[in-house]
DSSP file (Angstrom, degrees, kcal/mol; ACC not computed):
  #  RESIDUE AA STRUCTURE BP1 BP2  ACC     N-H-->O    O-->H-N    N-H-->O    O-->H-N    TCO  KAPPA ALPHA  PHI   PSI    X-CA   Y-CA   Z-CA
    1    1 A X              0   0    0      0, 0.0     2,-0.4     0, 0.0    54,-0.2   0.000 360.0 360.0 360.0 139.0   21.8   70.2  100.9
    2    2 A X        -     0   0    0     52,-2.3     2,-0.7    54,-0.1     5,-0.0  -0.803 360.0-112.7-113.2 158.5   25.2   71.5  102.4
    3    3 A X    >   -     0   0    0     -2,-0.4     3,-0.6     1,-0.1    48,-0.0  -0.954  21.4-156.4 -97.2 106.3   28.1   69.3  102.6
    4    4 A X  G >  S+     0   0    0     -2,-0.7     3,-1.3     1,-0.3     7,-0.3   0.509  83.5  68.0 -65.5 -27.0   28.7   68.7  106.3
    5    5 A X  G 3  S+     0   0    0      1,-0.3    -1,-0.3     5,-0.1     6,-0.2   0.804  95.1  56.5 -83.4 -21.8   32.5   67.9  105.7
    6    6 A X  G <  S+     0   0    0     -3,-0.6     2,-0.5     1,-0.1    -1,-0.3   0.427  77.5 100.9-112.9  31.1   33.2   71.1  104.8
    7    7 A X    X>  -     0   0    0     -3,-1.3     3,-2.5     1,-0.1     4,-2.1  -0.920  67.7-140.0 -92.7  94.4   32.0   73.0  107.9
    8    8 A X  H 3> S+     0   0    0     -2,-0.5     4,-3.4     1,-0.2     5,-0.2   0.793 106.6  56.4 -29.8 -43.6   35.2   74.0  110.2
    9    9 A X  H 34 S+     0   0    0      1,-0.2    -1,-0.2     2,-0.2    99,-0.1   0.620 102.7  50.6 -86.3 -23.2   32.8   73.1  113.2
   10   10 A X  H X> S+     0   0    0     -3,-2.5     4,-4.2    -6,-0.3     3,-1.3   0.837 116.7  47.2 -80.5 -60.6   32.0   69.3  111.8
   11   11 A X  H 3X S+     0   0    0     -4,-2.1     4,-2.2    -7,-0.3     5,-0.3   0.904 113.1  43.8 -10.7 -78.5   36.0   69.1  111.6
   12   12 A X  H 3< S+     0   0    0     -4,-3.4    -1,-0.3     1,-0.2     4,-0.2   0.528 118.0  41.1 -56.7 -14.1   36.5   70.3  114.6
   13   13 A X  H X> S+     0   0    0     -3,-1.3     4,-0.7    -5,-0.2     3,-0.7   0.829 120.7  50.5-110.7 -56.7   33.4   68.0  116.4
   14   14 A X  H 3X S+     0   0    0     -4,-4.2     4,-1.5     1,-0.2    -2,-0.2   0.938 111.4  41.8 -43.8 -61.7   34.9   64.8  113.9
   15   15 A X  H 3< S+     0   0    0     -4,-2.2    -1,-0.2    -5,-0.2    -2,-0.2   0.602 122.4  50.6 -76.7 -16.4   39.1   65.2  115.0
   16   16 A X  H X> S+     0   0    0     -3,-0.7     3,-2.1    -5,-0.3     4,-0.8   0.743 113.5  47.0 -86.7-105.4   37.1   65.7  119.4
   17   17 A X  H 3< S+     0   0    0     -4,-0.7    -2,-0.2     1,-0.4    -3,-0.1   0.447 112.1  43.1 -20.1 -42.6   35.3   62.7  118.7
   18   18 A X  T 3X S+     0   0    0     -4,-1.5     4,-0.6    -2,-0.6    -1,-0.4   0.301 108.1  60.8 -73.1 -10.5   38.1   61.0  117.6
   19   19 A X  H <> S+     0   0    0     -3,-2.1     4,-2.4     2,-0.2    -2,-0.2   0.278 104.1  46.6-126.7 -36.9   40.1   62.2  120.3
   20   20 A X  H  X S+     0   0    0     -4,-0.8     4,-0.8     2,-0.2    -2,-0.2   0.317 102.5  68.3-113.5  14.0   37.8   60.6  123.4
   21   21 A X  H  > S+     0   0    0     -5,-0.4     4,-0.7     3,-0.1    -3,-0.2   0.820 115.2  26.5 -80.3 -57.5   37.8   57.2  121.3
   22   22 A X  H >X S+     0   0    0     -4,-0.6     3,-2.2     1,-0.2     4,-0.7   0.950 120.6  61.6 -81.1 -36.5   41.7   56.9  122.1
   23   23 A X  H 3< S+     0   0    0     -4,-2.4     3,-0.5     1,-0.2    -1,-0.2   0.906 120.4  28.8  -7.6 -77.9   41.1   59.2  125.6
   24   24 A X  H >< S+     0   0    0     -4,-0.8     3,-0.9     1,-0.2    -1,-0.2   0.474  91.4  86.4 -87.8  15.9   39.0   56.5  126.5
   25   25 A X  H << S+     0   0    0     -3,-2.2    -1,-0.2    -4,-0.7    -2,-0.1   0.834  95.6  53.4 -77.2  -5.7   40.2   53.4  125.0
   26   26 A X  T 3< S+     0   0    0     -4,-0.7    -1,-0.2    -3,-0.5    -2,-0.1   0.438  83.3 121.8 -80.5 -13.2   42.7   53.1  128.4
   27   27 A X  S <  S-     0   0    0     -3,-0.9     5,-0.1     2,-0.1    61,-0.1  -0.396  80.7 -82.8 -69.0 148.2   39.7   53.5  130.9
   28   28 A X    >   -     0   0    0      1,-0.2     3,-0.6    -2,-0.1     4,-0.2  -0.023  43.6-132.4 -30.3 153.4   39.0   50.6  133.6
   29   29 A X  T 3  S+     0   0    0      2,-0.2     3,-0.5     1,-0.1     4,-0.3   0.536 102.3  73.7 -76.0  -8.5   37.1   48.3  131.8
   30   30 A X  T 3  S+     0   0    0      1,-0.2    -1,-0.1     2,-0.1    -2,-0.1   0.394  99.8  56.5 -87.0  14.8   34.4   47.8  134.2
   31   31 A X  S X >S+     0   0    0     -3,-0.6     3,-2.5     3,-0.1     6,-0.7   0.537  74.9 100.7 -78.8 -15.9   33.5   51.5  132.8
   32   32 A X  T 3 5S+     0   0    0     -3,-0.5    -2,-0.1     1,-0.4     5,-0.1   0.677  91.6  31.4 -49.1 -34.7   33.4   50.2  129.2
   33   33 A X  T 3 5S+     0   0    0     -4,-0.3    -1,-0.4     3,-0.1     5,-0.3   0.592 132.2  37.0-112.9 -12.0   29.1   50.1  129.1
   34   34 A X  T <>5S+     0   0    0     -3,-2.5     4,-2.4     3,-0.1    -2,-0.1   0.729 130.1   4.7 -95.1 -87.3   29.0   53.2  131.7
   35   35 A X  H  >5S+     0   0    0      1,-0.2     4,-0.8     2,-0.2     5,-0.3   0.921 132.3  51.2 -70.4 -32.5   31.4   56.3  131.7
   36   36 A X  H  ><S+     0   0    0     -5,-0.5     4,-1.5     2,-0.2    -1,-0.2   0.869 112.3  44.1 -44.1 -53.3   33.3   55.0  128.4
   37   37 A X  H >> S+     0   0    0     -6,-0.7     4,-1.3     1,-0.2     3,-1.1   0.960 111.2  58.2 -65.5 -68.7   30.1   54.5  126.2
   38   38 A X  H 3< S+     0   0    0     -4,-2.4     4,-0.2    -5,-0.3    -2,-0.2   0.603 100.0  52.7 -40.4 -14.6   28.9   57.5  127.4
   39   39 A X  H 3X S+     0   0    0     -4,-0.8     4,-3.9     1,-0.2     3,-0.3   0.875 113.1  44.8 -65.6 -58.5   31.8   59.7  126.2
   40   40 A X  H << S+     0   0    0     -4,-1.5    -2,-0.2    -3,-1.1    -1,-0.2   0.372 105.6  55.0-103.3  17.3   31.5   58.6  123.1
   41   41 A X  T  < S+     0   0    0     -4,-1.3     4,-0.5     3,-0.1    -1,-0.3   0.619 107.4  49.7 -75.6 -15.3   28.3   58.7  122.6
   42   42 A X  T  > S+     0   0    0     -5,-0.4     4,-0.6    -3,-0.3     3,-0.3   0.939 115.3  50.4 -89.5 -50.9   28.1   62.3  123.6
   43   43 A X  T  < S+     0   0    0     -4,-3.9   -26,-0.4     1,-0.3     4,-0.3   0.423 109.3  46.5 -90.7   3.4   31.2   63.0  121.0
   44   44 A X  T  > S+     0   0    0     -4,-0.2     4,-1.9    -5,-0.1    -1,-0.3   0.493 101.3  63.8 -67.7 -30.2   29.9   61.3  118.2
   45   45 A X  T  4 S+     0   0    0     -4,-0.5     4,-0.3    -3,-0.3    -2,-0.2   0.796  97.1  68.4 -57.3 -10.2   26.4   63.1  118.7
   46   46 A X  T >X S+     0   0    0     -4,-0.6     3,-2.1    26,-0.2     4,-1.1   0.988 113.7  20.3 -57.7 -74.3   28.6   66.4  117.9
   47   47 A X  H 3> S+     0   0    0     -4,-0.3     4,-1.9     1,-0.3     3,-0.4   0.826 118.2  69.9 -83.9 -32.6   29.4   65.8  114.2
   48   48 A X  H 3< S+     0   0    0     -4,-1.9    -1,-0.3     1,-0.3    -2,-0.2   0.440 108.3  32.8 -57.3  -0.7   26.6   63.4  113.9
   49   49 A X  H <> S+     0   0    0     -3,-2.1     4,-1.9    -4,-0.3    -1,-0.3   0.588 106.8  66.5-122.8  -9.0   24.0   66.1  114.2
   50   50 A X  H  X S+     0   0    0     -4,-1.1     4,-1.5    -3,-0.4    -2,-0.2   0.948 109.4  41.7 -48.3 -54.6   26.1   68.5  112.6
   51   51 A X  H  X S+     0   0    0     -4,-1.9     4,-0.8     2,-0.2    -1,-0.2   0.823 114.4  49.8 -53.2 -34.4   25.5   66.0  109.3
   52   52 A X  H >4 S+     0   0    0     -5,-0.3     3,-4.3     1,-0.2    -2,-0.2   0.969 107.0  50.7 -84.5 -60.6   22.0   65.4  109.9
   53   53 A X  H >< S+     0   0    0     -4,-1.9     3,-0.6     1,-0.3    -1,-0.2   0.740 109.1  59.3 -55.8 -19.0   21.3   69.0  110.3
   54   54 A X  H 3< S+     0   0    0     -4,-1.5   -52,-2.3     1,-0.2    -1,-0.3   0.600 107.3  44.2 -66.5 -21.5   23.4   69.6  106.6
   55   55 A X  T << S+     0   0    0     -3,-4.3     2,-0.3    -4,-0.8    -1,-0.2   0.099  92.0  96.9-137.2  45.7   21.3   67.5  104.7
   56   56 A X  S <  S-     0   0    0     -3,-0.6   -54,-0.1     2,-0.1     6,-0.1  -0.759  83.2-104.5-115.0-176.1   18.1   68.4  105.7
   57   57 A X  S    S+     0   0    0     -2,-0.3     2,-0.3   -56,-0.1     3,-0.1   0.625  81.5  30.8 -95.8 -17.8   16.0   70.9  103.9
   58   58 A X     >  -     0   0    0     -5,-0.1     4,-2.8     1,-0.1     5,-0.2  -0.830  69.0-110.3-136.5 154.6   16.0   74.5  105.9
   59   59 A X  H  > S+     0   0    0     -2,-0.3     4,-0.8     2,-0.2     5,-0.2   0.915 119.9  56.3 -29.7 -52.4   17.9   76.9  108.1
   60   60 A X  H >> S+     0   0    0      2,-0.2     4,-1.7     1,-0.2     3,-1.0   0.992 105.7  45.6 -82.4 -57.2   15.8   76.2  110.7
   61   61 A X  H 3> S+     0   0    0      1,-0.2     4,-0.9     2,-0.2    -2,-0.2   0.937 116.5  52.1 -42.8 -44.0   16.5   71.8  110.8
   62   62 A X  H 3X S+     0   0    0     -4,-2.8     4,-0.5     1,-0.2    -1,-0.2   0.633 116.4  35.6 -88.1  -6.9   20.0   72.8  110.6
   63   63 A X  H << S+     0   0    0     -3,-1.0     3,-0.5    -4,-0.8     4,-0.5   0.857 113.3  54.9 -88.4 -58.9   19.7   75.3  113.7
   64   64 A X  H  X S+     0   0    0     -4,-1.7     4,-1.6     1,-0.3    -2,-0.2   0.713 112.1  46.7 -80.7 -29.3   17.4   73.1  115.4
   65   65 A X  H  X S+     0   0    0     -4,-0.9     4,-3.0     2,-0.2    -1,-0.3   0.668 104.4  59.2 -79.8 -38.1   20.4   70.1  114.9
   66   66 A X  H  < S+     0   0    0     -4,-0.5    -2,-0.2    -3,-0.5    -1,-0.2   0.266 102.5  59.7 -78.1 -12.1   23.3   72.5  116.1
   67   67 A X  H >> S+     0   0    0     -4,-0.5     3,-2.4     2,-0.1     4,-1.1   0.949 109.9  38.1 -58.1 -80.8   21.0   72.6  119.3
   68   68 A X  H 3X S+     0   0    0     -4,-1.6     4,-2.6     1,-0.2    -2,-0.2   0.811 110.4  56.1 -40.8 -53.0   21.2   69.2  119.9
   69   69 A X  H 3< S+     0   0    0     -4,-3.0    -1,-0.2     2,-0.2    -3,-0.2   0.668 108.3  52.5 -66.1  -4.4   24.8   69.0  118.8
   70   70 A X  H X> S+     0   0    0     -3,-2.4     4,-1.8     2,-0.2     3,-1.7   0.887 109.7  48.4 -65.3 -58.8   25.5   72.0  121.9
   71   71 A X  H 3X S+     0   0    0     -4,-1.1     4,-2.0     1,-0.3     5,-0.2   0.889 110.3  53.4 -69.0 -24.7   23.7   69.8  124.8
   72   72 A X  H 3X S+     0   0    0     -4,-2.6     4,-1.4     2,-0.2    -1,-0.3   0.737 112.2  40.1 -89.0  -7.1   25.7   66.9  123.6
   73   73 A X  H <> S+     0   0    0     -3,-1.7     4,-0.8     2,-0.2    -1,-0.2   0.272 115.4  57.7 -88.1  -5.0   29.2   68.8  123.9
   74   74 A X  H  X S+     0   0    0     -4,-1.8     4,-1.4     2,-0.2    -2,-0.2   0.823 107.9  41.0 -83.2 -25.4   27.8   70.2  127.0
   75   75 A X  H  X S+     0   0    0     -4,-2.0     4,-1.1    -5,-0.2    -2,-0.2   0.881 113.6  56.4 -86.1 -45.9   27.2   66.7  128.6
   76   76 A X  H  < S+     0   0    0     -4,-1.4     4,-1.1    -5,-0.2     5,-0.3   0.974  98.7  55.6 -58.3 -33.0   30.3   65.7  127.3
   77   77 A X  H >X S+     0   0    0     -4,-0.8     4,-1.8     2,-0.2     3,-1.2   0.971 113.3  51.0 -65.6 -44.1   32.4   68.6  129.1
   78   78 A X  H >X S+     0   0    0     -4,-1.4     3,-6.0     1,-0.3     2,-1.3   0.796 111.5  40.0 -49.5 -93.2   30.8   67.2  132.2
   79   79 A X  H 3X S+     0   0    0     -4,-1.1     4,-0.9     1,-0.3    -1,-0.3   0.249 103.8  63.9 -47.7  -2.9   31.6   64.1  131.8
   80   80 A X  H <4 S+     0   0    0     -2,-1.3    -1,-0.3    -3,-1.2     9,-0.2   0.543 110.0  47.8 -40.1 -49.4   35.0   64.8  130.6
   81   81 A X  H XX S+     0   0    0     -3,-6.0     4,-3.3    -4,-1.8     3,-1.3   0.841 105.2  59.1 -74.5 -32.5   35.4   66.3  134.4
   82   82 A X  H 3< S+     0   0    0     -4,-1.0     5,-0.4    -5,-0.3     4,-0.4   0.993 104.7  41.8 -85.6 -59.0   34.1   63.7  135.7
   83   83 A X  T 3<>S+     0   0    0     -4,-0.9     6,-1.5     1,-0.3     5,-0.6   0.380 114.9  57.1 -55.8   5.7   36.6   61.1  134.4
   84   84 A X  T X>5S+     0   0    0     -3,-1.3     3,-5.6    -2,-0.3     4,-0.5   0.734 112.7  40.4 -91.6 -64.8   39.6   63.9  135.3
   85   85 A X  T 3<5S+     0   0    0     -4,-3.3    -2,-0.2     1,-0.3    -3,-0.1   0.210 109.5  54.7-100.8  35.5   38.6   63.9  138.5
   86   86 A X  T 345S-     0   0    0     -4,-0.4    -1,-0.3     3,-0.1    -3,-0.2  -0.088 118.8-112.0-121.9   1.1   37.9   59.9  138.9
   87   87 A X  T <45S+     0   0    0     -3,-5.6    -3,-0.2    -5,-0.4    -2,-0.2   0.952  81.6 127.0  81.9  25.7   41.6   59.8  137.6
   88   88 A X  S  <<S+     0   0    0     -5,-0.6     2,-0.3    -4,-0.5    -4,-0.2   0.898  73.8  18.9-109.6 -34.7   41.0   58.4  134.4
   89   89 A X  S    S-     0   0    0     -6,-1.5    -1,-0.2    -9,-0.2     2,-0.2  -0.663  87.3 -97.1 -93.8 177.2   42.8   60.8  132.4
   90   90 A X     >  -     0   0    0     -2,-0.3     4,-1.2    -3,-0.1     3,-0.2  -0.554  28.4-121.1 -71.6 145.6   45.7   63.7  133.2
   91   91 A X  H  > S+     0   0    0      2,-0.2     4,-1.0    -2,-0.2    -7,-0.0   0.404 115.7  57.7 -57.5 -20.0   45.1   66.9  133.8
   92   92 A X  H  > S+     0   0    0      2,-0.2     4,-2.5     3,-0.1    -1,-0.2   0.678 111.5  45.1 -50.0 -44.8   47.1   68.0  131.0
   93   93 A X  H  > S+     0   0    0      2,-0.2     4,-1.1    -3,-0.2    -2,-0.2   0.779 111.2  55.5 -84.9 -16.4   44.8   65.6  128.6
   94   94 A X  H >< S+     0   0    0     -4,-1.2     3,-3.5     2,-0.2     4,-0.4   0.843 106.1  51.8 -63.5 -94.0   41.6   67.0  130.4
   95   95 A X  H 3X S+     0   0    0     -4,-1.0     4,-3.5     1,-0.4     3,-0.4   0.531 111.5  41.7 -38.3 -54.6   42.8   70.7  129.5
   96   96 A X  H 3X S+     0   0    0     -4,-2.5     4,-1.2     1,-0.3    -1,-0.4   0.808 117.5  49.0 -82.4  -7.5   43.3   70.3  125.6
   97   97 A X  H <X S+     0   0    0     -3,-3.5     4,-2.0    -4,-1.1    -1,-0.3   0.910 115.9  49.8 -82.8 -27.0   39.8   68.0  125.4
   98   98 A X  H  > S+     0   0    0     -3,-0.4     4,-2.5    -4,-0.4    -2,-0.2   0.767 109.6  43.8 -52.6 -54.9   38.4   70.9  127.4
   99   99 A X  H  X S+     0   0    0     -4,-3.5     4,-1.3     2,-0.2    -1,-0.3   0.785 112.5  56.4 -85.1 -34.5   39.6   73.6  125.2
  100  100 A X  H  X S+     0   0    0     -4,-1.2     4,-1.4    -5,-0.3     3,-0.3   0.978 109.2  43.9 -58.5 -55.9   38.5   71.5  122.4
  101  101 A X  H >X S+     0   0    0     -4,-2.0     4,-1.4     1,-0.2     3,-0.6   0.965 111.0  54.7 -34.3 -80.4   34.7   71.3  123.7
  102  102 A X  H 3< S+     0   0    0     -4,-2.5     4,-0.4     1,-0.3    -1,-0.2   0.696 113.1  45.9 -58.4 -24.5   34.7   75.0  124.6
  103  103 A X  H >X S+     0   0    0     -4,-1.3     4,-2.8    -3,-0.3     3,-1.7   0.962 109.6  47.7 -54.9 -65.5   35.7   75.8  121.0
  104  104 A X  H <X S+     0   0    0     -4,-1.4     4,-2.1    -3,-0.6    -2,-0.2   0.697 108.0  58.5 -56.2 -16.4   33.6   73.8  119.4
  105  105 A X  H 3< S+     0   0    0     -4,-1.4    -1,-0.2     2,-0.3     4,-0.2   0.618 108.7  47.4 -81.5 -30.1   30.9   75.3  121.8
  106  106 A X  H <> S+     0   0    0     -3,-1.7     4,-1.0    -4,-0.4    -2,-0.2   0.905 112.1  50.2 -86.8 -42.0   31.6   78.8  120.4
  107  107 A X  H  X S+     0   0    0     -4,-2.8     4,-1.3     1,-0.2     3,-0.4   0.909 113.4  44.5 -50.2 -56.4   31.6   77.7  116.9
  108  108 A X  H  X S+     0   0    0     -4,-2.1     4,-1.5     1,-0.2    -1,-0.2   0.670 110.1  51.9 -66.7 -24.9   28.6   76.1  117.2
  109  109 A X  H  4 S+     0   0    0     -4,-0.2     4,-0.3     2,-0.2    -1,-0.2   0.796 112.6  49.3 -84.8 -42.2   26.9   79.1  119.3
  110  110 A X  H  X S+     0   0    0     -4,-1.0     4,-1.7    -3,-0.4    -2,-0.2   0.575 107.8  58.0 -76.1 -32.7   28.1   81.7  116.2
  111  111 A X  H  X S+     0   0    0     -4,-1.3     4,-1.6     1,-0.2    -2,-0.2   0.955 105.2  47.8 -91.6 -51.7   26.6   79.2  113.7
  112  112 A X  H  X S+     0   0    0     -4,-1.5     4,-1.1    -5,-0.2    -1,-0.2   0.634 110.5  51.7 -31.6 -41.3   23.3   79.3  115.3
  113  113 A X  H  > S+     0   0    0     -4,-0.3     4,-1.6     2,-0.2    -2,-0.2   0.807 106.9  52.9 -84.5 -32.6   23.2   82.9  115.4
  114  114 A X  H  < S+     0   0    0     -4,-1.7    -2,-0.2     2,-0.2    -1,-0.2   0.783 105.9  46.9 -31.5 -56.9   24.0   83.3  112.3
  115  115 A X  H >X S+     0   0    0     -4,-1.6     4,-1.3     2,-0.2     3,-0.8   0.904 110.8  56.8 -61.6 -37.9   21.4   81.1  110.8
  116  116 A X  H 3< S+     0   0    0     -4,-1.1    -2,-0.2     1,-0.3    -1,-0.1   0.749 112.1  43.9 -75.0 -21.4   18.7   83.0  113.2
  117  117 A X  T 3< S+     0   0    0     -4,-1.6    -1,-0.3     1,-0.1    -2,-0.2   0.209 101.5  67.9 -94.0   3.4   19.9   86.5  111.6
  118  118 A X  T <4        0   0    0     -3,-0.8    -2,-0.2    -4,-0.1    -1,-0.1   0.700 360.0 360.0 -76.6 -47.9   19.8   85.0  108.3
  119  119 A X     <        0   0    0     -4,-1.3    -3,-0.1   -60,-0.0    -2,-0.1   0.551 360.0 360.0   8.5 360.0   15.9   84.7  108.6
């Protein structure tokens, strides 16, 4: 069992996640059950499969978790756009959640390859 917290890329996925609660706590409220939930569901699935994939038994669950935790910082970056260009944030706060996703996206991509060349 690895201890999740102390994986730069779980940080990084926690302090994003944390980032689109106050992003979106200013959005219309008649998004609050659509684009709002959706945000933050996709940016808690980051660090939340980052953990699950730490405290499960192999290389391969923790790989397999790091997947998961990609398509769900890829569905946020969409949906990130989408709420830029529906005006719900600035274009200045789009950029740095952007560049946070596309980090975390590299970390996470490296972590993977890693594990698979660990074999």
């Amino acid at each position: 069992m690895k201890d999740f917290r102390k994986l730069q890329v779980w940080q990084k996925s926690h302090h994003l996640a944390l980032a689109i609660y106050r992003a979106t706590k200013d959005f219309p409220k008649s998004e609050l059950y659509s684009l709002t939930s959706q945000m933050r569901r996709s940016a808690t699935s980051i660090p939340s499969n980052i953990a699950e994939g730490s405290g499960r038994g192999s290389d391969a669950d923790l790989r397999r978790m790091l997947q998961i935790a990609f398509g769900s910082a890829s569905k946020l970056e969409y949906q990130l756009l989408l709420a830029q260009e529906l005006e719900f944030i600035n274009k200045a706060s789009y950029q740095k959640l952007d560049d946070q996703i596309t980090e975390i996206k590299r970390m996470l991509s490296s972590l993977m390859k890693k594990l698979k060349a660990d074999r």
